[in-house]
C-alpha positions as CSV (number, residue, x, y, z in Angstrom):
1,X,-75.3,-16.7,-30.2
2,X,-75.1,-15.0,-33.1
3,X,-74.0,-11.4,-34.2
4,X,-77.1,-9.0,-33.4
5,X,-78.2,-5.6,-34.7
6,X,-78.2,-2.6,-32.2
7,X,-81.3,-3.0,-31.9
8,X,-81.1,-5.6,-29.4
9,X,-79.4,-3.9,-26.6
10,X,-79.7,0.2,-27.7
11,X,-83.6,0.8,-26.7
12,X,-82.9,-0.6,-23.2
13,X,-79.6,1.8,-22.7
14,X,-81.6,4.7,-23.2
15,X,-84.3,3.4,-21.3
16,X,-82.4,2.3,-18.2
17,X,-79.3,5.5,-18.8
18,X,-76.4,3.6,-19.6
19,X,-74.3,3.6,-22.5
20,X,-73.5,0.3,-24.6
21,X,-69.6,0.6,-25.9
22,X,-68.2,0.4,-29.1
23,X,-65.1,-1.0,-29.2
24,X,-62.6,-0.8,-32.3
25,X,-61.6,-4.0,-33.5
26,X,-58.2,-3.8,-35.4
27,X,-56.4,-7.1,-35.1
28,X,-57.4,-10.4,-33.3
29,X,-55.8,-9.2,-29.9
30,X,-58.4,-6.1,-30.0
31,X,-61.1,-8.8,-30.4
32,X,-60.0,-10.8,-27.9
33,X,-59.6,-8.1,-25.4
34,X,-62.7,-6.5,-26.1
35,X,-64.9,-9.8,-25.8
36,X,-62.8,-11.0,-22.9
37,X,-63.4,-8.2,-21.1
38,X,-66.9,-8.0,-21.7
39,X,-67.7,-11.3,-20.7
40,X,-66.2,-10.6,-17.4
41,X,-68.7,-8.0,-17.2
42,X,-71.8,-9.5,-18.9
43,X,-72.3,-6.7,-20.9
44,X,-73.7,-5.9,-24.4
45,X,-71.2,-4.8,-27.1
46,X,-70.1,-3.6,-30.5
47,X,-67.3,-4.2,-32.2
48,X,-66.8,-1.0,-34.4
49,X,-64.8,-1.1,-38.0
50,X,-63.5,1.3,-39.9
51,X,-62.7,0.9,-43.4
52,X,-59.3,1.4,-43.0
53,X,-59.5,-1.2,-40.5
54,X,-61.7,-3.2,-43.0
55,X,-58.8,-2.9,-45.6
56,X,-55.9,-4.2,-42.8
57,X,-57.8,-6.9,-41.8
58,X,-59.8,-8.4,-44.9
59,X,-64.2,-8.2,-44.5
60,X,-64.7,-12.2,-44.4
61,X,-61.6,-12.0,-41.4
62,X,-63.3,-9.4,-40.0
63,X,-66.4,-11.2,-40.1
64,X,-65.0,-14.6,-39.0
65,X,-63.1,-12.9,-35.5
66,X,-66.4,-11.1,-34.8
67,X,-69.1,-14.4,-35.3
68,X,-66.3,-16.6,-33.5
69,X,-66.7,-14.2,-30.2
70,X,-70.4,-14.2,-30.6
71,X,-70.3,-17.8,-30.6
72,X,-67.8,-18.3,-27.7
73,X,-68.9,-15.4,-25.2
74,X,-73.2,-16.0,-25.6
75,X,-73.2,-12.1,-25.5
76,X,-74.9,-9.9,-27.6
77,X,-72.5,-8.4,-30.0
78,X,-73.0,-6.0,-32.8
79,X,-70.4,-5.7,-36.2
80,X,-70.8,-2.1,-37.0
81,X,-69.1,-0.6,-40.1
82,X,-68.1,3.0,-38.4
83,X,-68.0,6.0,-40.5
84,X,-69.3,4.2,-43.6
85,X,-68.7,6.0,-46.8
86,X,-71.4,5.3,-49.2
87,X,-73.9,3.3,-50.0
88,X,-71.9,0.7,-51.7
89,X,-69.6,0.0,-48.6
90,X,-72.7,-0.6,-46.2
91,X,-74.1,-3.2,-48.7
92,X,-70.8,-5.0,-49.2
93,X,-70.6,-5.3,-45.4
94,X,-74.3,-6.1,-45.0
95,X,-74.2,-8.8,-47.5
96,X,-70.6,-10.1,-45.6
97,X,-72.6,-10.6,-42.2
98,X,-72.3,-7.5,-40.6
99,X,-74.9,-6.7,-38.2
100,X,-75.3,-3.4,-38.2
101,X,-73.7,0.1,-39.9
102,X,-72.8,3.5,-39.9
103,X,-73.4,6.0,-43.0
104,X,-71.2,9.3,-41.9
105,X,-72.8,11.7,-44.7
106,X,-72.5,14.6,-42.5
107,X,-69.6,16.1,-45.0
108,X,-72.6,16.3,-47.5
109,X,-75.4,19.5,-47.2
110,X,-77.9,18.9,-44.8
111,X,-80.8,17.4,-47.3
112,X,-78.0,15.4,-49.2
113,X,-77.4,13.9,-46.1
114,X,-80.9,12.8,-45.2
115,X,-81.3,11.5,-48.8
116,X,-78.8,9.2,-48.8
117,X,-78.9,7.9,-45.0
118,X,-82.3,7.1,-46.0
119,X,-81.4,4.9,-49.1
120,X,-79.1,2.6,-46.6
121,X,-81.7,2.6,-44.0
122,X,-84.2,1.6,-46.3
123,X,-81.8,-1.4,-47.4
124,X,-80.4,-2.2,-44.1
125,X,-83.9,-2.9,-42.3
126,X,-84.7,-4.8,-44.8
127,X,-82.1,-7.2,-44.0
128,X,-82.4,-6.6,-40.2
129,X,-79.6,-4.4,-40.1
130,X,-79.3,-1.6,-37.7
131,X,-78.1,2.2,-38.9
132,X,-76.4,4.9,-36.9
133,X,-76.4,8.3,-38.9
134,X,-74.0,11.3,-38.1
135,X,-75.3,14.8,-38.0
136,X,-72.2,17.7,-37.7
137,X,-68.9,17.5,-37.9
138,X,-66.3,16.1,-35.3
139,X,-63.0,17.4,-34.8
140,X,-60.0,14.8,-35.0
141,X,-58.2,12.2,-36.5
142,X,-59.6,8.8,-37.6
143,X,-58.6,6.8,-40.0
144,X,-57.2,8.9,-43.1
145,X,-60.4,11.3,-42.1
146,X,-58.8,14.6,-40.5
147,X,-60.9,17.7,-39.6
148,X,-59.7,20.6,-38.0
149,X,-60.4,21.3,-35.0
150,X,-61.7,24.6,-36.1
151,X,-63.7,23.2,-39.0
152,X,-65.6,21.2,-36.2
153,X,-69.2,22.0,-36.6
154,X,-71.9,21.5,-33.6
155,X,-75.2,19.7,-34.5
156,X,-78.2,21.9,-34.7
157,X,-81.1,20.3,-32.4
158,X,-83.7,21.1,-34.7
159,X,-81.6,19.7,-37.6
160,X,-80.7,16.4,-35.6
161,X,-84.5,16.2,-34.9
162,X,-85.4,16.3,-38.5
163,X,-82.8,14.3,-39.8
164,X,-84.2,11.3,-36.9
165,X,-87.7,11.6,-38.3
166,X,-87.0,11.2,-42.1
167,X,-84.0,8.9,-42.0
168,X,-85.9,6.3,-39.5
169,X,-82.1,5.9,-38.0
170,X,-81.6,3.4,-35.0
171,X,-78.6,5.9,-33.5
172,X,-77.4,9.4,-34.2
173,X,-74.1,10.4,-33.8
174,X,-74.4,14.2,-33.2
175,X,-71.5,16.7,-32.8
176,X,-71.3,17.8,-29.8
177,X,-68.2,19.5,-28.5
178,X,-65.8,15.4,-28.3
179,X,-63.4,15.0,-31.4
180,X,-61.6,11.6,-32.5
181,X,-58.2,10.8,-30.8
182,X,-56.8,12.1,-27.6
183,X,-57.7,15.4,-26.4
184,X,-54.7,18.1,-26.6
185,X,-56.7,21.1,-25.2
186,X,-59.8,21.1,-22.5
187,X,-63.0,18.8,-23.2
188,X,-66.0,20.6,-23.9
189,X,-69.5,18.9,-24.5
190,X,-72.4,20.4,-24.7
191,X,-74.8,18.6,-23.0
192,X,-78.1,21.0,-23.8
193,X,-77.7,19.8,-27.3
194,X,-77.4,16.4,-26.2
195,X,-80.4,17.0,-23.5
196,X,-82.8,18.8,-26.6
197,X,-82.1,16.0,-29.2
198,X,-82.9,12.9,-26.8
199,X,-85.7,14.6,-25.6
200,X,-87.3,14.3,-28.4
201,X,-86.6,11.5,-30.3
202,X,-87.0,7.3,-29.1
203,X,-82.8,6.3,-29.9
204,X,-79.9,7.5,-28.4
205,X,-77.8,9.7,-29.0
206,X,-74.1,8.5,-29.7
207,X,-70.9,9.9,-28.8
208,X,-67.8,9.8,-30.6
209,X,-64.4,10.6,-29.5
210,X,-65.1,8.7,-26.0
211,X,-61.3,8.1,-25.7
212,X,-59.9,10.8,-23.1
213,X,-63.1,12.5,-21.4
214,X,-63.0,12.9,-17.9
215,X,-65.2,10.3,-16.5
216,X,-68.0,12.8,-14.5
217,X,-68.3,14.3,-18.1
218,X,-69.0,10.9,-19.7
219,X,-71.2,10.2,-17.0
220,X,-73.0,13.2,-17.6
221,X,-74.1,12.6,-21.3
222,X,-75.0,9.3,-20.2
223,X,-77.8,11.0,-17.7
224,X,-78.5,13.5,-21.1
225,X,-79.6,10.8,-23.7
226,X,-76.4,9.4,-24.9
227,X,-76.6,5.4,-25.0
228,X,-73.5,4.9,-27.4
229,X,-70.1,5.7,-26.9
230,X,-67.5,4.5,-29.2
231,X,-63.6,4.4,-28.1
232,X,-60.7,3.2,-29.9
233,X,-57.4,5.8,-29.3
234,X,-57.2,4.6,-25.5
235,X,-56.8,1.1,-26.7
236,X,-54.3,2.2,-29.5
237,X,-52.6,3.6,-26.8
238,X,-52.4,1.2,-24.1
239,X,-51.8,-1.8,-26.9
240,X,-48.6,0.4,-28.3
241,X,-47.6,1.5,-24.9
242,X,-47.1,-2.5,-23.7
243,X,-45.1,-3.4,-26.8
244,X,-42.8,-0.4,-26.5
245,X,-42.1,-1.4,-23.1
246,X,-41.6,-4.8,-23.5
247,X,-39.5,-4.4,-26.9
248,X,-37.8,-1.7,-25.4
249,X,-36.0,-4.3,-22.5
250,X,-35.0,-6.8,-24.4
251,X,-34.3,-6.1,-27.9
252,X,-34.0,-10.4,-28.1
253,X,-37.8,-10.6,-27.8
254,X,-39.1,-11.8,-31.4
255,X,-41.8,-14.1,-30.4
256,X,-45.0,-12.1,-31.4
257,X,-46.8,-13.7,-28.3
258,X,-45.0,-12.4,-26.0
259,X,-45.5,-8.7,-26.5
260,X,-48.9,-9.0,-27.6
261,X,-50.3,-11.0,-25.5
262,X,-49.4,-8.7,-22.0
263,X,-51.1,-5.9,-25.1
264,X,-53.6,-8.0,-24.9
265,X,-53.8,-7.4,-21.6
266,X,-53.7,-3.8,-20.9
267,X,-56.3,-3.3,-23.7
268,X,-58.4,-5.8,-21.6
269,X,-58.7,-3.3,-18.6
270,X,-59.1,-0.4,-20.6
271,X,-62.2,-2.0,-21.8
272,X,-63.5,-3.2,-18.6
273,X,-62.8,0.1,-16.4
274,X,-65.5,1.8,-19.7
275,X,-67.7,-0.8,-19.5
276,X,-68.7,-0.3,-15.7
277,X,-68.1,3.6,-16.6
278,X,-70.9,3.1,-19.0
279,X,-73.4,1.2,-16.7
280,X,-73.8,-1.5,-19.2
281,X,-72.3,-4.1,-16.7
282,X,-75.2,-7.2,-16.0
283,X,-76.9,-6.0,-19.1
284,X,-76.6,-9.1,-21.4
């Protein structure tokens, strides 16, 4: 079938409490993994790239990888452009067959930030493109995007609120105690943001920074209103961790194929253990 906006699979999630995964896609091994494992599941998914990722792999590759496992795996499957810039990279991936994107103005003051999700919302739904918006600032590392851990600013419910009923957004990512990367110190959400935003408004409620948090606590903000979680680092990790190993016996390995394919692998099981984690197992 082919690639699908958010909107296909992210109204039932919060309907029925589960969460749909977004899944990094940073080479064709990630892809494969990702869609492999979901088809074992039968579950919903989104394939999530960054621009840096964008800039690695090339949009119309991108694009190609991401409509070939459409086609193959008959699953619903988002392209999302994550932490989207401006207004000028959303269109370019729009127009490149992207199915859906994020616009990450929560850098910007609070009004700026409605103002311009608004202008790719606008756009986007005219072209039947989905749009996640970001309100507050998560802590982390993604990409060449670094914030402090300090810096990290928690969304204000009333804000959040606000920003959902003039932007029109179809998910929003809201800053609530999870940063990007692994987690060096103790995990702290705070699910009575999470509780008062999804209360209120019809979409869920996203969660970045999924990598690392202690299952009960995902679990948690599942039951709270969150019906998107995005992870990437635990793939990183259990990709890099495989080729290590493997490279690390036998320094006459040099066929590509046979480190990343057992890469391949481990990513695989990674994304199956957060897919039945997330309850979207069964929910093509």
């Amino acid at each position: 079938m082919p690639l699908v906006s958010m909107n296909e699979f992210l109204p039932k999630a919060k309907a029925n409490r589960f969460a749909v995964g977004q899944f990094n896609m940073n080479n064709l091994e990630f892809a494969q993994a990702i869609t492999e494992a979901a088809m074992e599941e039968k579950s919903p998914f989104i394939f999530g790239v960054s621009e840096g990722a964008l800039k690695y792999m090339g949009i119309e590759y991108t694009v190609a990888i991401a409509e070939a496992a459409a086609k193959k795996s008959g699953l619903p499957i988002a392209l999302h452009l994550d932490h989207g810039s401006n207004f000028d990279i959303a269109m370019k991936c729009i127009r490149a067959g992207f199915s859906s994107v994020m616009f990450d103005g929560s850098h910007h003051p609070f009004e700026e930030n409605i103002r311009l999700t608004k202008e790719i919302v606008k756009a986007a739904h005219a072209m039947g493109v989905s749009v996640e918006g970001e309100l507050g600032t998560i802590g982390g590392v993604e990409d060449d995007l670094s914030v402090d851990e300090a810096d990290a600013a928690l969304a204000k419910p009333e804000e959040a609120i606000r920003f959902y009923e003039e932007t029109g957004v179809d998910a929003l990512a809201i800053a609530v105690g999870t940063a990007h990367g692994m987690y060096k110190g103790e995990v702290k959400i705070h699910y009575d943001i999470i509780e008062a935003v999804a209360s209120k408004i019809p979409v869920p409620i996203v969660l970045h920074g999924g990598s690392g948090v202690p299952d009960d606590m995902i679990r948690k903000s599942i039951q709270c209103g969150v019906g998107k979680i995005n992870v990437n680092t635990e793939n990183q990790v259990a990709c890099t961790k495989t080729i290590r190993e493997i490279l690390g016996k036998d320094e006459n390995v040099i066929d590509p194929r046979k480190y990343l394919a057992p890469a391949r692998t481990a990513m695989k099981e990674v994304v199956k253990e957060k897919i039945r984690l997330f309850g979207s197992s069964n929910q093509a």
